[in-house]
N, C-alpha and C positions, 0 to 999 in steps of 0.2 A: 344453302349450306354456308355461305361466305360469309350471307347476312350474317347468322346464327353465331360463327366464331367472334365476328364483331364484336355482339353485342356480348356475347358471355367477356369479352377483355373490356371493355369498357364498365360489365358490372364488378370484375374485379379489381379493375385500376379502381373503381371507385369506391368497394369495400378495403384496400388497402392504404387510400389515403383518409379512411376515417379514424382505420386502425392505428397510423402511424404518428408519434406524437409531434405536435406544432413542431416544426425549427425553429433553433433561435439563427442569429447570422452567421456564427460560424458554421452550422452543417450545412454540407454540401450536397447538393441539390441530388432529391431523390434518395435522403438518407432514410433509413429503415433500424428496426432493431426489434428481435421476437419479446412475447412476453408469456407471463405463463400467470396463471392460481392456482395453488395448493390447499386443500383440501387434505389433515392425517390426522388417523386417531390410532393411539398406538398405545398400547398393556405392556407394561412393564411391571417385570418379575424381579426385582433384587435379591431375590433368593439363588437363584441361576444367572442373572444379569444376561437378561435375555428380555428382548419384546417383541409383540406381535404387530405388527401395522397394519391399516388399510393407508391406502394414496389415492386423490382424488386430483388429477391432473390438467385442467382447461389449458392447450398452449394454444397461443395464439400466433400463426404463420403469418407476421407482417414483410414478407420479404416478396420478391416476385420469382422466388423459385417453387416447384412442384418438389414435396420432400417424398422420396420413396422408404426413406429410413430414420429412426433416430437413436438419439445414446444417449444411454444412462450412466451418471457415476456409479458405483458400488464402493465405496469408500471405503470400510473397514474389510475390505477382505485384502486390503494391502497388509495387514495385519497377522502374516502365514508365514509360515516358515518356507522358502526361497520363493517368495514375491517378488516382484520386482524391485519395490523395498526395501524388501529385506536383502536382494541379494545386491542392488546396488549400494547399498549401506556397509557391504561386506565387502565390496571390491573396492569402493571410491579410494584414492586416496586419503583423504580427508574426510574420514567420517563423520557425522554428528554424533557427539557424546551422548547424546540420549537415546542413541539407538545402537548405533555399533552393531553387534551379532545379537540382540536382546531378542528381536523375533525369532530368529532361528530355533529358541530355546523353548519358544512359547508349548505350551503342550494343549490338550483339546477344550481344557476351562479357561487357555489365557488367551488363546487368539481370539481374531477379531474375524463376521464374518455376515454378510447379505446374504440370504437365499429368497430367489421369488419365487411365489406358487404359483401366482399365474399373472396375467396382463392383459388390459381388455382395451382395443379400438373402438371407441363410440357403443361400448357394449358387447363387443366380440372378440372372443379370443385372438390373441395372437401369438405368432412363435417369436423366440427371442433365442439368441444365445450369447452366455457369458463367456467373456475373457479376461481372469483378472476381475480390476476393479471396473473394468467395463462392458455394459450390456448393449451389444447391437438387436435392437427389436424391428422385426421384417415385419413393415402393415401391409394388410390389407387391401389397402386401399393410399394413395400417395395424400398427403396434403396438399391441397393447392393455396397458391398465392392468397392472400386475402381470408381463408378459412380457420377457424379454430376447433381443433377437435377436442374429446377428453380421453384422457387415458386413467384407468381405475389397475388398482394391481393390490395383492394381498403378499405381505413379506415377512420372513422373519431373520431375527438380528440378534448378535451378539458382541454386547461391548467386550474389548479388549481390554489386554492390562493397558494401563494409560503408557505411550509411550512416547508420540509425536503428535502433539495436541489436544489425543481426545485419547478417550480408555477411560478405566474405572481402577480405583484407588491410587490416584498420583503419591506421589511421594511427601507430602505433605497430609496424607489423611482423607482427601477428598473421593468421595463414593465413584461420584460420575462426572466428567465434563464431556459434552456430548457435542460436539464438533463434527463436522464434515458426517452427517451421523444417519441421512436419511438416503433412501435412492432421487440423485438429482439430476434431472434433465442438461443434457451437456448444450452448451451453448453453438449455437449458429449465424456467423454474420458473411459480411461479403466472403470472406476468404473461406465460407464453407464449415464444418464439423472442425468441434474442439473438442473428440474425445481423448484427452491425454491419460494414459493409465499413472494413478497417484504412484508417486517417489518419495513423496514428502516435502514438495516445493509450495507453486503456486493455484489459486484460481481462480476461474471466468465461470460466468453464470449470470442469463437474463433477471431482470428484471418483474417483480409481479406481485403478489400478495401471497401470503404465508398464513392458512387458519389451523391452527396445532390443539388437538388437546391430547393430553398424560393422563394416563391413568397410571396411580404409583400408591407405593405403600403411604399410611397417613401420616407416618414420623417423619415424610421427607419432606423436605422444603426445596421448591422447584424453584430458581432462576433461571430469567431467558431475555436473551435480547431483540424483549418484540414485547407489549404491550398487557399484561392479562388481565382476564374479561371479567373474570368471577371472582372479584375476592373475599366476597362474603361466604361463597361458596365452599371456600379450601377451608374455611375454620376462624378466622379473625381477620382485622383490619390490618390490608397488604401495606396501608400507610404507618402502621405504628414504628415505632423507632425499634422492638427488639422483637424477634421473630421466634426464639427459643420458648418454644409452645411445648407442653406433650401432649401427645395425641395418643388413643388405643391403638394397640398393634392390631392387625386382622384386615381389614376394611383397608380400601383404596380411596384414594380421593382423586378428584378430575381437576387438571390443571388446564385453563384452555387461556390459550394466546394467540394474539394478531399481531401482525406489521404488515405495511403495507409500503409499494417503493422501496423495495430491498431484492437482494441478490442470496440471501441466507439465512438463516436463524441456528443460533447455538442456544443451550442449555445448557443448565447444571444443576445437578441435585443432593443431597447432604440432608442429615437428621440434623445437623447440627450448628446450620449458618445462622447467624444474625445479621440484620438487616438494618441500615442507616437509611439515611435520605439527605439532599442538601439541592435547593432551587438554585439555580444558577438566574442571576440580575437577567429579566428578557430572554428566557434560554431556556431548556430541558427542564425537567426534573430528572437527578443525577439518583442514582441506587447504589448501594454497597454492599456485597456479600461477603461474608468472611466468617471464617471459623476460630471462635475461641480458645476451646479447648486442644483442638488439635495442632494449633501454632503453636500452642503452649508448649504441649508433650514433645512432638516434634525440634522445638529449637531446645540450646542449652537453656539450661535452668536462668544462669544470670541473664539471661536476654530476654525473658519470657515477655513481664511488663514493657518492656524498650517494644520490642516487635507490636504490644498488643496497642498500644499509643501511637506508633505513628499507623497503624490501622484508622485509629482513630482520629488524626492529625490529617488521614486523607481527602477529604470531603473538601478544606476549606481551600486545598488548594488545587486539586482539579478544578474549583468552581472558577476559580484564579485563572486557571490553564483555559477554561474554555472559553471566561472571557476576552484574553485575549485572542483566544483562535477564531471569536467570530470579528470582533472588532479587526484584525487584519486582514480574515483570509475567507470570508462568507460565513453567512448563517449557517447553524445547524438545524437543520428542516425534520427534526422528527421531537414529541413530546419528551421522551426519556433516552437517558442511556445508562446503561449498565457495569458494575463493575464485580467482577466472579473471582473468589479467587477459585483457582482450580486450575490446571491443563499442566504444561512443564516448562512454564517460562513466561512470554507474553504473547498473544495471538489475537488478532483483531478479526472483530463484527461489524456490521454495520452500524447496530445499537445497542452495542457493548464489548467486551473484553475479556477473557480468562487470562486470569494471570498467579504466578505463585506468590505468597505473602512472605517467605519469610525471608525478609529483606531490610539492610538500612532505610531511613526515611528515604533520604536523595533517590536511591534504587525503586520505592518502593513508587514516589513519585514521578520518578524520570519512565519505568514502563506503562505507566498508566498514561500520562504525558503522551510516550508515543503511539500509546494502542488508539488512544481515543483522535490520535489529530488523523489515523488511519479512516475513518469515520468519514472525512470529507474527500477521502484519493481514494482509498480501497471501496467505501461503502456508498458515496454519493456521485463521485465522478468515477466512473468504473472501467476501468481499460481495461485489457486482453493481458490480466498479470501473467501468464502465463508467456508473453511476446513482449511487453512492455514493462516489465516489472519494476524495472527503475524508477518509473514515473512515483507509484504507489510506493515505494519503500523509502527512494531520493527524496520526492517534495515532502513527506512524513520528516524524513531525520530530517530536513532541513530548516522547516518551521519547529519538530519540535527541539530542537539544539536553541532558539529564539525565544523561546518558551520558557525552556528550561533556565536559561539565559535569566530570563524578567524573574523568575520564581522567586533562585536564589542569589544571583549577582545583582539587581536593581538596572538591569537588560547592559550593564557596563561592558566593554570590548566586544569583540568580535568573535562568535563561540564557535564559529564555522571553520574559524586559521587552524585548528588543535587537529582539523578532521584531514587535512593534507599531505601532512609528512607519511602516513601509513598508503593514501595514494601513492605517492612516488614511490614510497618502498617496493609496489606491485609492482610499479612498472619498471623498474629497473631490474625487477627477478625472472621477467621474463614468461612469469606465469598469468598474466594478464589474459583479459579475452574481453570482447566488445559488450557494449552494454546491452548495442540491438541484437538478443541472442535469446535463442526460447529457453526456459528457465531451467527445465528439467535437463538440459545438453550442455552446460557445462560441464570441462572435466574435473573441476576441484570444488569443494563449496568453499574456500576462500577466495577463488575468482568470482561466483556467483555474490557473493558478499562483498566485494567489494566493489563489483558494477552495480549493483544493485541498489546499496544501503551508502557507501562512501562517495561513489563514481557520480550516482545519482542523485546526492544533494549539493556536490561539489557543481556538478551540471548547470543549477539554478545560482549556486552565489557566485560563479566564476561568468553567467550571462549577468548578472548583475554589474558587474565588473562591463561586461562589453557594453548594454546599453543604458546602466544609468539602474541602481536600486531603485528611487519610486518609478521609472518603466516597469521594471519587474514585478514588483508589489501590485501595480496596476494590469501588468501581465495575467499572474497569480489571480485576483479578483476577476477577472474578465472570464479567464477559464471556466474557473468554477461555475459561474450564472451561467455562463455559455452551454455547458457541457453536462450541467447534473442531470442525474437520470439518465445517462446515455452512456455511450464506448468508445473515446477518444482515443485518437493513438498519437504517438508524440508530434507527428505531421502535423498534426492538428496545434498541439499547444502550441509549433514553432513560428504556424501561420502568426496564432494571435500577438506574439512576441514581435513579429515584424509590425504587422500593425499596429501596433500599440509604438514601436521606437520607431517606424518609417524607415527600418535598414531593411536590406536581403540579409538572410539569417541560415539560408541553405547550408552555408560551408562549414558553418557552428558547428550545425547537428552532425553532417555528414563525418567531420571530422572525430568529432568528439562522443558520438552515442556510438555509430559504424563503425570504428576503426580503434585501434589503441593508442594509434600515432603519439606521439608528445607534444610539447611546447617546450621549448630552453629558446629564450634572447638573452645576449650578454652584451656589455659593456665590450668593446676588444680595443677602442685604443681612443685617444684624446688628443688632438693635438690643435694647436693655434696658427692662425694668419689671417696679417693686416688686421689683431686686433678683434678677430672673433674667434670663438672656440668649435670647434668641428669634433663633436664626438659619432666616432663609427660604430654603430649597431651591429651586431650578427646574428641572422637567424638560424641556431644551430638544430633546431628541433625541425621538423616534419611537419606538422599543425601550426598553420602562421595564426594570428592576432592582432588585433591594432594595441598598442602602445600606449600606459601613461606614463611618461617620462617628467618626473624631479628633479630641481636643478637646484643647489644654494650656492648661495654666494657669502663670501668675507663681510658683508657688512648685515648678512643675517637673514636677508629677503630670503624668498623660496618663487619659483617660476615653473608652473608648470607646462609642460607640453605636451600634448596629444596627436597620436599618429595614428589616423584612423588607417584602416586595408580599405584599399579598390575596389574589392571585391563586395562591400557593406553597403553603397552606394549613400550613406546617408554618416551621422556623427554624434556619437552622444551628450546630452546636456552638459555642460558646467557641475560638474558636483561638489567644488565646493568655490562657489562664489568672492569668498574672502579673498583667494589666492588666482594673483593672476594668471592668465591660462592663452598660450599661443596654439593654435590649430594648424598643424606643421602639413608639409604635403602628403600625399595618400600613399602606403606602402604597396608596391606593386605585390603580393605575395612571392611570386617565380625570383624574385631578384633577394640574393643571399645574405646581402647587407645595403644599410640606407647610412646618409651622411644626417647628420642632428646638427644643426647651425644655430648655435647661442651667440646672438650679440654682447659678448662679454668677452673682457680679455682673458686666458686663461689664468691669469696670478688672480683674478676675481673669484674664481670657480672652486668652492670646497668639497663639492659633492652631484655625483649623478649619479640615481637611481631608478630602474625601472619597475614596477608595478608595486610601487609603493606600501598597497594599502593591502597585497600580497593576497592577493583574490584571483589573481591567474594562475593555475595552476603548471607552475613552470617548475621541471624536475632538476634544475641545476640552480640554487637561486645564488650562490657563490659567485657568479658572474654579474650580477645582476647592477651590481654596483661598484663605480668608481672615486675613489676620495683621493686628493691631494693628499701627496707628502710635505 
């Protein structure tokens, strides 16, 4: 019997290290992560906006746990009147304007809604019960470590009025944008089950392949961000530049699409989109959907052409935008991506985007910018948004504000300084909360938004600051190869930051993602002897920092000085070479002020200023600097 246990753990260590993908060197020994195939063919009705599904489900248990249970999303039945949803959208403080009390109103053709008829373990029923938008399904039989079962299940659905992402007829004219739209297997990693019931935040979800086919009326013209198979099939050539075909009513036509290496697939569908194309140099092929007519109708009359041109004025500079996002920040590893208009705003896919059109160029530009640089953090490096969400929203604004930057400024200044002042405003109101915080548990969504999207690009340009922009940029590249396809958590990317600058970088994180602490250093006083100047520093903030200290002098020079923290064990390069640079002693963090010793007389001395280049985020910068009188 001993033998026998043995040998069944050694045939599963050794079916689960077949399963589990190469490491690269940053995962940690013994890393794991599930994977799943989909398998849906689903009838859609637009007449009732209703479809029927099958799911054909291969997951694959690469973990070393025995699963007795697992969860499914149910996405649109958040879509009810007092869901959870809807009733936190009614109580938050700060609601979102696109929802407000809107579901509560919904009546039985507007809500949104999953029902399953059944669910099959390897072919055999099983019992399930719903909660919300969450299904717990009780097997049979548990999963073991190393095994991949399938699960088959028969559903039906009902799109919603479009309200938070997905629904049917957004406000712009759009039939369907079909988001968060199928029953999805809830994610599983070390930390166990992510069944989070939707609120309307974030989300996590394995990795695997997506085989879809639509059946839909023949007027409609289906987008998706995932690959389609057939397109001689649906009526004409899916490459032609204009899509606006008519077709007989009556008759369905079969849509069928593939991705593969994704966490998701969205759709959209419209009688009435047209369709562009534009290759990106070495890169994708880009898609564009958009509707005509209904931009038209929809916006005032004199903006009609203005809106329908920079439609058209899009193409040349995403192609622009993605250049530079692979040139900096990694390849994009899939053939195509997508741009839909449709959903209530901007909302990122892995290979593609819904977004609204009727928008200024810059606007129209700047959320496409961010949807698609979502593509490399949301859709190819995929962390736990749900626990990590900063990572995916912060590294997004932060490259795409650099982006946006090259488009239309010729990359001049610094786009990132604009994004600070609205930080400090948080923090000084008192309404702040840490960034390490699970998404759906904040209490305001102006705190969620501002750890998130502000807190979290500020994150990366203010570690830029600690150890050196190209460490960072070399950071940022290291990750991404390191980590695609997989589930990092900020641990992770801090390791690579120290490796890459050779500091400890613990206190960073701790301080700054953990906690809401501040930074304020000030200038507090200047004084001379024997012919040198002695300016005192004060750490008035909570969160210490190493220092770059600016020094001018009367006859024009500049000197700078660098005070690295104790705590870093190491000191950032030289950044800018031209101007000479003193490496002063190491700030002990615990000690509330340090002495600054300039070899100069004080009548020399025109100016001290500390963080120059204003990449620290320090909430008092009024201290910051000292001038003669």
């Amino acid at each position: 019997m001993i033998k026998l246990k043995i040998s069944l753990l050694v045939t599963a260590s050794l079916m689960l290290s077949l399963l589990i993908p190469a490491e690269s060197s940053a995962q940690k020994a013994g890393y794991w992560q599930q994977a799943v195939d989909y398998e849906m063919d689903i009838d859609f009705n637009v007449e009732t906006n209703r479809y029927q599904g099958y799911q054909k489900l291969t997951y694959h248990n690469n973990s070393p746990d025995s699963l007795n249970r697992v969860f499914y999303h149910l996405f649109f039945n958040a879509f009810q009147p007092n869901s959870m949803m809807d009733k936190r959208s009614r109580t938050i403080a700060d609601p979102d304007r696109r929802v407000r009390d809107r579901i509560y109103h919904y009546d039985e053709t507007e809500i949104g809604y999953q029902k399953i008829d059944w669910i099959k373990q390897n072919g055999e029923e099983v019992e399930f019960t719903v909660k919300g938008t969450i299904m717990e399904v009780h097997l049979n039989e548990p999963i073991a470590p190393g095994e991949s079962v399938v699960f088959e299940m028969e559903h039906e659905a009902q799109v919603p009025m479009q309200t938070r992402r997905s629904g049917r007829d957004n406000a712009e004219g759009v039939r369907y944008s079909m988001a968060q739209w199928f029953p999805k297997i809830a994610a599983y990693d070390e930390m166990g089950w992510h069944p989070n019931p939707y609120i309307g935040r974030e989300f996590f979800a394995p990795f695997g392949t997506f085989d879809i086919k639509i059946h839909i009326d023949r007027n409609y013209v289906v987008a998706s961000g995932s690959i389609l198979q057939n397109p001689e099939e649906v009526g004409y050539g899916y490459e032609t530049a204009n899509m606006q075909v008519n077709r007989p009513d009556g008759e369905k036509l079969t849509w069928h699409f593939r991705a593969e290496d994704v966490h998701d697939v969205m759709w959209a569908a419209d009688p009435d989109y047209t369709h562009t194309t534009a290759q990106v140099p070495d890169g994708p092929l880009l898609r564009f959907f958009y509707q005509t007519n209904p931009v038209a109708e929809n916006a005032p009359r004199e903006r009609q052409s203005e809106l329908l041109a920079n439609w058209e004025a899009l193409p040349e500079y995403t192609v622009k935008g993605f250049q530079y996002m692979i040139e900096n920040y990694g390849d994009y590893p899939y053939d195509e991506y997508i741009v839909i208009q449709g959903g209530d705003g901007g909302m990122e896919y892995t290979m593609g985007t819904l977004i609204t059109g009727n928008r200024s160029l810059s606007s129209l530009v700047g959320v496409t910018v961010h949807e698609f640089v979502h593509a490399w953090y949301e859709g190819v490096v995929a962390t736990n948004e749900t626990r990590d969400q900063w990572i995916d929203e912060g590294f997004t604004s932060y490259a795409s504000a650099f982006i946006m930057n090259h488009l239309f400024n010729d990359g001049e200044g610094d786009p990132m300084l604009s994004r600070y002042p609205g930080y400090v405003r948080m923090a000084q109101s008192g309404m702040e909360e840490p960034m390490h915080l699970h998404a759906d548990h904040y209490v305001t969504n102006a705190a969620y938004g501002m750890a998130s999207y502000t807190k979290g690009a500020i994150f990366l340009h203010q570690l830029g600051y600690v150890i050196g922009d190209d460490v960072l940029k070399r950071t940022l590249n290291r990750f991404y190869e390191e980590w695609k396809f997989k589930h990092p958590t900020g641990y992770d990317f801090i390791r690579i930051a120290e490796r890459e600058s050779g500091m400890v970088l613990d206190w960073y994180y701790e301080y700054f993602v953990e906690t809401t602490h501040t930074i304020d250093y000030a200038v507090e006083s200047v004084t001379e002897s024997n012919g040198t100047t002695t300016a005192m520093l004060a750490k008035n903030g909570v969160m210490p920092m190493p220092l770059d200290v600016e020094v001018e002098f009367t006859d024009g020079s500049v000197k700078h000085f660098y005070i690295p923290l104790r705590i870093m064990w190491g000191q950032k390069e030289n950044e800018f070479p031209g101007v000479e640079r003193v490496v002063a002693e190491d700030w002990p963090w615990v000690f509330p002020e340090y002495e600054l010793t300039i070899d100069r007389p004080l009548n020399e001395v025109t100016r001290i200023e500390i963080d120059p280049s204003g990449r620290m985020a320090d909430v008092d910068r009024s201290n910051n600097v000292w001038e003669s009188k």
